[in-house]
PyMOL commands that place a pseudoatom at each C-alpha (Angstrom):
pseudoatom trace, name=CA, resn=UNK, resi=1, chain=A, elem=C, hetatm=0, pos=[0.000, 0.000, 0.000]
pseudoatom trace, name=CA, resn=UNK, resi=2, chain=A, elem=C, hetatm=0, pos=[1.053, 3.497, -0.300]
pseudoatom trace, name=CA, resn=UNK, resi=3, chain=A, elem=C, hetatm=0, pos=[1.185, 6.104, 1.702]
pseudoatom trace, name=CA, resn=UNK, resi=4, chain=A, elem=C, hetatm=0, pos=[-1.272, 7.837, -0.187]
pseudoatom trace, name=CA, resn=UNK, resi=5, chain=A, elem=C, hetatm=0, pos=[-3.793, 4.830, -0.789]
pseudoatom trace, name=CA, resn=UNK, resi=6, chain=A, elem=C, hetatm=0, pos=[-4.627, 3.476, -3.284]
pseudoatom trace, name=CA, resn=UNK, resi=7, chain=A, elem=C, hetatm=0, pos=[-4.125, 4.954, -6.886]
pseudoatom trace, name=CA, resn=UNK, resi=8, chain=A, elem=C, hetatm=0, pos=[-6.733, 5.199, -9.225]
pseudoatom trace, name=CA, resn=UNK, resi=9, chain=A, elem=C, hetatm=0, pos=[-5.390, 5.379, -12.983]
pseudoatom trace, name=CA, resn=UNK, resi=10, chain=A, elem=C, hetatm=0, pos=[-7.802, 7.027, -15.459]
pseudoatom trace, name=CA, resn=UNK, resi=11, chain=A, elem=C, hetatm=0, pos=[-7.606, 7.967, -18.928]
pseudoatom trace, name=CA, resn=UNK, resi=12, chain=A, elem=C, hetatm=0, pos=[-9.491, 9.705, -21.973]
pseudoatom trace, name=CA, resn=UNK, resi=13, chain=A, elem=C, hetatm=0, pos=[-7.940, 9.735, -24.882]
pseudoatom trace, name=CA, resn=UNK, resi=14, chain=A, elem=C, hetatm=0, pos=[-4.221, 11.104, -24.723]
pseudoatom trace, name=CA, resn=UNK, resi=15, chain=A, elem=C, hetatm=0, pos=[-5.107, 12.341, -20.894]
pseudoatom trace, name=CA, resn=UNK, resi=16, chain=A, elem=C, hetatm=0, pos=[-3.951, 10.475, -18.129]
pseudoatom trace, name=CA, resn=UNK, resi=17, chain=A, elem=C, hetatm=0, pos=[-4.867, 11.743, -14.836]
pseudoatom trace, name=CA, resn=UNK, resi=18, chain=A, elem=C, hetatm=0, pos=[-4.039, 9.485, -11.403]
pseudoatom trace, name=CA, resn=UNK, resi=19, chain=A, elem=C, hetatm=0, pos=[-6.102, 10.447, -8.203]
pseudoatom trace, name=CA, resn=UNK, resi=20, chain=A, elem=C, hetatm=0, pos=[-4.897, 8.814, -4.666]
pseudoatom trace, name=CA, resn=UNK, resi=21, chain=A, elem=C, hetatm=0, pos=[-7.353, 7.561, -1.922]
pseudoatom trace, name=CA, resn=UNK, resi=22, chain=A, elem=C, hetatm=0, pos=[-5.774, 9.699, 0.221]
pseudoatom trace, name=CA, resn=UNK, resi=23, chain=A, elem=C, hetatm=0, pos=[-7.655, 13.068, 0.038]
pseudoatom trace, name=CA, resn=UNK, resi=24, chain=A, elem=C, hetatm=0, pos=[-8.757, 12.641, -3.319]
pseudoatom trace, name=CA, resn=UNK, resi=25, chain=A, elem=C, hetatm=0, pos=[-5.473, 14.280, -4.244]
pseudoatom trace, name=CA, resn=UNK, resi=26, chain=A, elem=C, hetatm=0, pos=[-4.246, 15.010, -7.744]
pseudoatom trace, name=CA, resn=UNK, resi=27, chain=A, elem=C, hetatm=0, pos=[-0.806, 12.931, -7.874]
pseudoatom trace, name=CA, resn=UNK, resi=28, chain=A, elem=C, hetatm=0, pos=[-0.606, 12.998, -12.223]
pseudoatom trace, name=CA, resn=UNK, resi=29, chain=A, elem=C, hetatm=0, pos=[-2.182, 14.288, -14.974]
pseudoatom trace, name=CA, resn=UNK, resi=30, chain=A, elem=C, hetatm=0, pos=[-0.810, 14.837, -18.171]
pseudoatom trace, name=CA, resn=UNK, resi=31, chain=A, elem=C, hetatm=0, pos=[-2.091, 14.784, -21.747]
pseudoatom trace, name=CA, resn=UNK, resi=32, chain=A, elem=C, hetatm=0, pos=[0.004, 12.913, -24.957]
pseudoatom trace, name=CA, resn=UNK, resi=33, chain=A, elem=C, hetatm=0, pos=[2.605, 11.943, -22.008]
pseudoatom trace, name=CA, resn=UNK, resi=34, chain=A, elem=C, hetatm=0, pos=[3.527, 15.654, -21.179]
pseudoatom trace, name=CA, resn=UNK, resi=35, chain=A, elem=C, hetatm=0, pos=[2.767, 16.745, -17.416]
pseudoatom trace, name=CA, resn=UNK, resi=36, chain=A, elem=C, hetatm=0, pos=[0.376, 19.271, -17.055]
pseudoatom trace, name=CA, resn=UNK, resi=37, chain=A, elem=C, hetatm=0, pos=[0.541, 19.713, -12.749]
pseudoatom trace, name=CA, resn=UNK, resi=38, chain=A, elem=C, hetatm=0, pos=[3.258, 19.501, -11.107]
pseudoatom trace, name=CA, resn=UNK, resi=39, chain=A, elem=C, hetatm=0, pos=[2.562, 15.770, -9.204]
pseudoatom trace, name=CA, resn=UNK, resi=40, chain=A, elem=C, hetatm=0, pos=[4.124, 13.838, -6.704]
pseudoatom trace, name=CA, resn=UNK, resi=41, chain=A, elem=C, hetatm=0, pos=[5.112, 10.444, -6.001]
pseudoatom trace, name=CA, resn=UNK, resi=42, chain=A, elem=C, hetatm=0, pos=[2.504, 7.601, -4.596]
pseudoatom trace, name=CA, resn=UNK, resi=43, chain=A, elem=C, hetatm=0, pos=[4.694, 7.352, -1.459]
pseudoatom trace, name=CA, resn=UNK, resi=44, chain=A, elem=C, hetatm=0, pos=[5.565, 11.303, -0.827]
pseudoatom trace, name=CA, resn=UNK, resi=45, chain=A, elem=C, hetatm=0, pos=[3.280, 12.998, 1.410]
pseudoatom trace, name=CA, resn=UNK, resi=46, chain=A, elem=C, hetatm=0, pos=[0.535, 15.219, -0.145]
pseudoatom trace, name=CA, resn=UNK, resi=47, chain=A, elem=C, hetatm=0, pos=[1.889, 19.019, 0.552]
pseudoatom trace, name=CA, resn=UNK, resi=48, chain=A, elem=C, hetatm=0, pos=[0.790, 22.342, -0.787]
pseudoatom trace, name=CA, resn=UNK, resi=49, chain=A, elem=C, hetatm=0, pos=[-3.139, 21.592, -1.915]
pseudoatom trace, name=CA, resn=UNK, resi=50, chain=A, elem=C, hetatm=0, pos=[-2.272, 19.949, -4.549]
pseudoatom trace, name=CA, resn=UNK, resi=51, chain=A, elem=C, hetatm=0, pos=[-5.626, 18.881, -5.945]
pseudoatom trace, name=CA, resn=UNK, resi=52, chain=A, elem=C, hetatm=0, pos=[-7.032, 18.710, -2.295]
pseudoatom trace, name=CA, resn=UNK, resi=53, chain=A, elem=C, hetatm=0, pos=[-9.678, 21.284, -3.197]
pseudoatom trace, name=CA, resn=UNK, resi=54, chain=A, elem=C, hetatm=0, pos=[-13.111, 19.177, -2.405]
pseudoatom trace, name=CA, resn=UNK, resi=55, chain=A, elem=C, hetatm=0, pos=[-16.002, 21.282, -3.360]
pseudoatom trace, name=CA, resn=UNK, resi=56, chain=A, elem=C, hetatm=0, pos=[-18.516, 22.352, -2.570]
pseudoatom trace, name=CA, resn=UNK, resi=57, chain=A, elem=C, hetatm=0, pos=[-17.708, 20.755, 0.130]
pseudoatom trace, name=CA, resn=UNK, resi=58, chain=A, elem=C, hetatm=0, pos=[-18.418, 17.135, -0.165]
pseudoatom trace, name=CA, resn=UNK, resi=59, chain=A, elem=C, hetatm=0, pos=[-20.598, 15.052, 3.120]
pseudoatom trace, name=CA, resn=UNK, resi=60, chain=A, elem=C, hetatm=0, pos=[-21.952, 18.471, 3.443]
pseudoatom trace, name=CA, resn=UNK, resi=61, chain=A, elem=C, hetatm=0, pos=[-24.529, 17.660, 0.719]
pseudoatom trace, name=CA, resn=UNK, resi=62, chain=A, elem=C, hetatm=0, pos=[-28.128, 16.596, 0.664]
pseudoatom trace, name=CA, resn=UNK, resi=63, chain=A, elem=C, hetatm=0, pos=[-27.985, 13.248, -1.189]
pseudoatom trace, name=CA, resn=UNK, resi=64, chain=A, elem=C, hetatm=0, pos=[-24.500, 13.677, -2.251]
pseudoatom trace, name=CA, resn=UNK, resi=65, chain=A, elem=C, hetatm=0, pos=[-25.981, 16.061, -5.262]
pseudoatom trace, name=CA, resn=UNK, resi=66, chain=A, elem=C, hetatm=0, pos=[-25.823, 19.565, -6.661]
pseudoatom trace, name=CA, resn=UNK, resi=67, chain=A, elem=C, hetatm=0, pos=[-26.874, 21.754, -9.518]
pseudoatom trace, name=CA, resn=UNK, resi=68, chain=A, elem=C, hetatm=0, pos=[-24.218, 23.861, -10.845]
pseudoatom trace, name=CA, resn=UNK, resi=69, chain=A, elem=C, hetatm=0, pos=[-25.171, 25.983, -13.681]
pseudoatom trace, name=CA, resn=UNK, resi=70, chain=A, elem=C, hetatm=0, pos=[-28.439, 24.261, -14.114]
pseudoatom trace, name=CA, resn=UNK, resi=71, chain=A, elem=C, hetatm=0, pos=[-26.483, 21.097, -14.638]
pseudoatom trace, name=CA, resn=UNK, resi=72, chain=A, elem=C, hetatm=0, pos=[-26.397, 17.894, -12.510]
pseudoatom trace, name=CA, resn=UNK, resi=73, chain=A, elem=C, hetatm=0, pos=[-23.565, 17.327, -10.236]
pseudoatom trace, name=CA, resn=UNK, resi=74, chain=A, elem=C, hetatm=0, pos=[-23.491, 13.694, -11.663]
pseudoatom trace, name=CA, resn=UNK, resi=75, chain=A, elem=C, hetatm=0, pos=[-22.960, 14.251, -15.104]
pseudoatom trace, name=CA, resn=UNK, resi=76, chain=A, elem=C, hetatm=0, pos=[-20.047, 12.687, -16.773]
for i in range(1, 76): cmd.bond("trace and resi %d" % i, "trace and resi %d" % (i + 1))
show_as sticks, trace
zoom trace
């Protein structure tokens, strides 16, 4: 296990993006293999926000949904 959980690998096209357990952190993304944030390793601590920014503020929610711009908070 890491020390930021588990990693969760996800891809689109030429975008890669991985997002740790831990914090729903940010560690990768890059598109066409060129980094786009400036990540960290699985086993480095999370510093500096990266990608910690959880809004609008998730367990805080009725049902887990929103409507942002008159769209669903659960569309892909």
């Amino acid at each position: 296990m890491h020390r930021t959980g588990a990693q969760f690998r996800l891809t689109c096209g030429p975008q890669t993006v991985v997002v740790v357990e831990l914090g729903g952190a940010l560690r990768h993304y890059a598109v066409a293999e060129r980094p786009i944030v400036d990540g960290f390793d699985a086993d480095d601590p999370i510093e500096g926000g990266r990608g910690q920014l959880l809004m609008p503020w998730p367990n805080r929610i009725g049902d887990g949904r929103y409507r942002w711009r008159g769209g669903n908070s659960n569309c892909p």
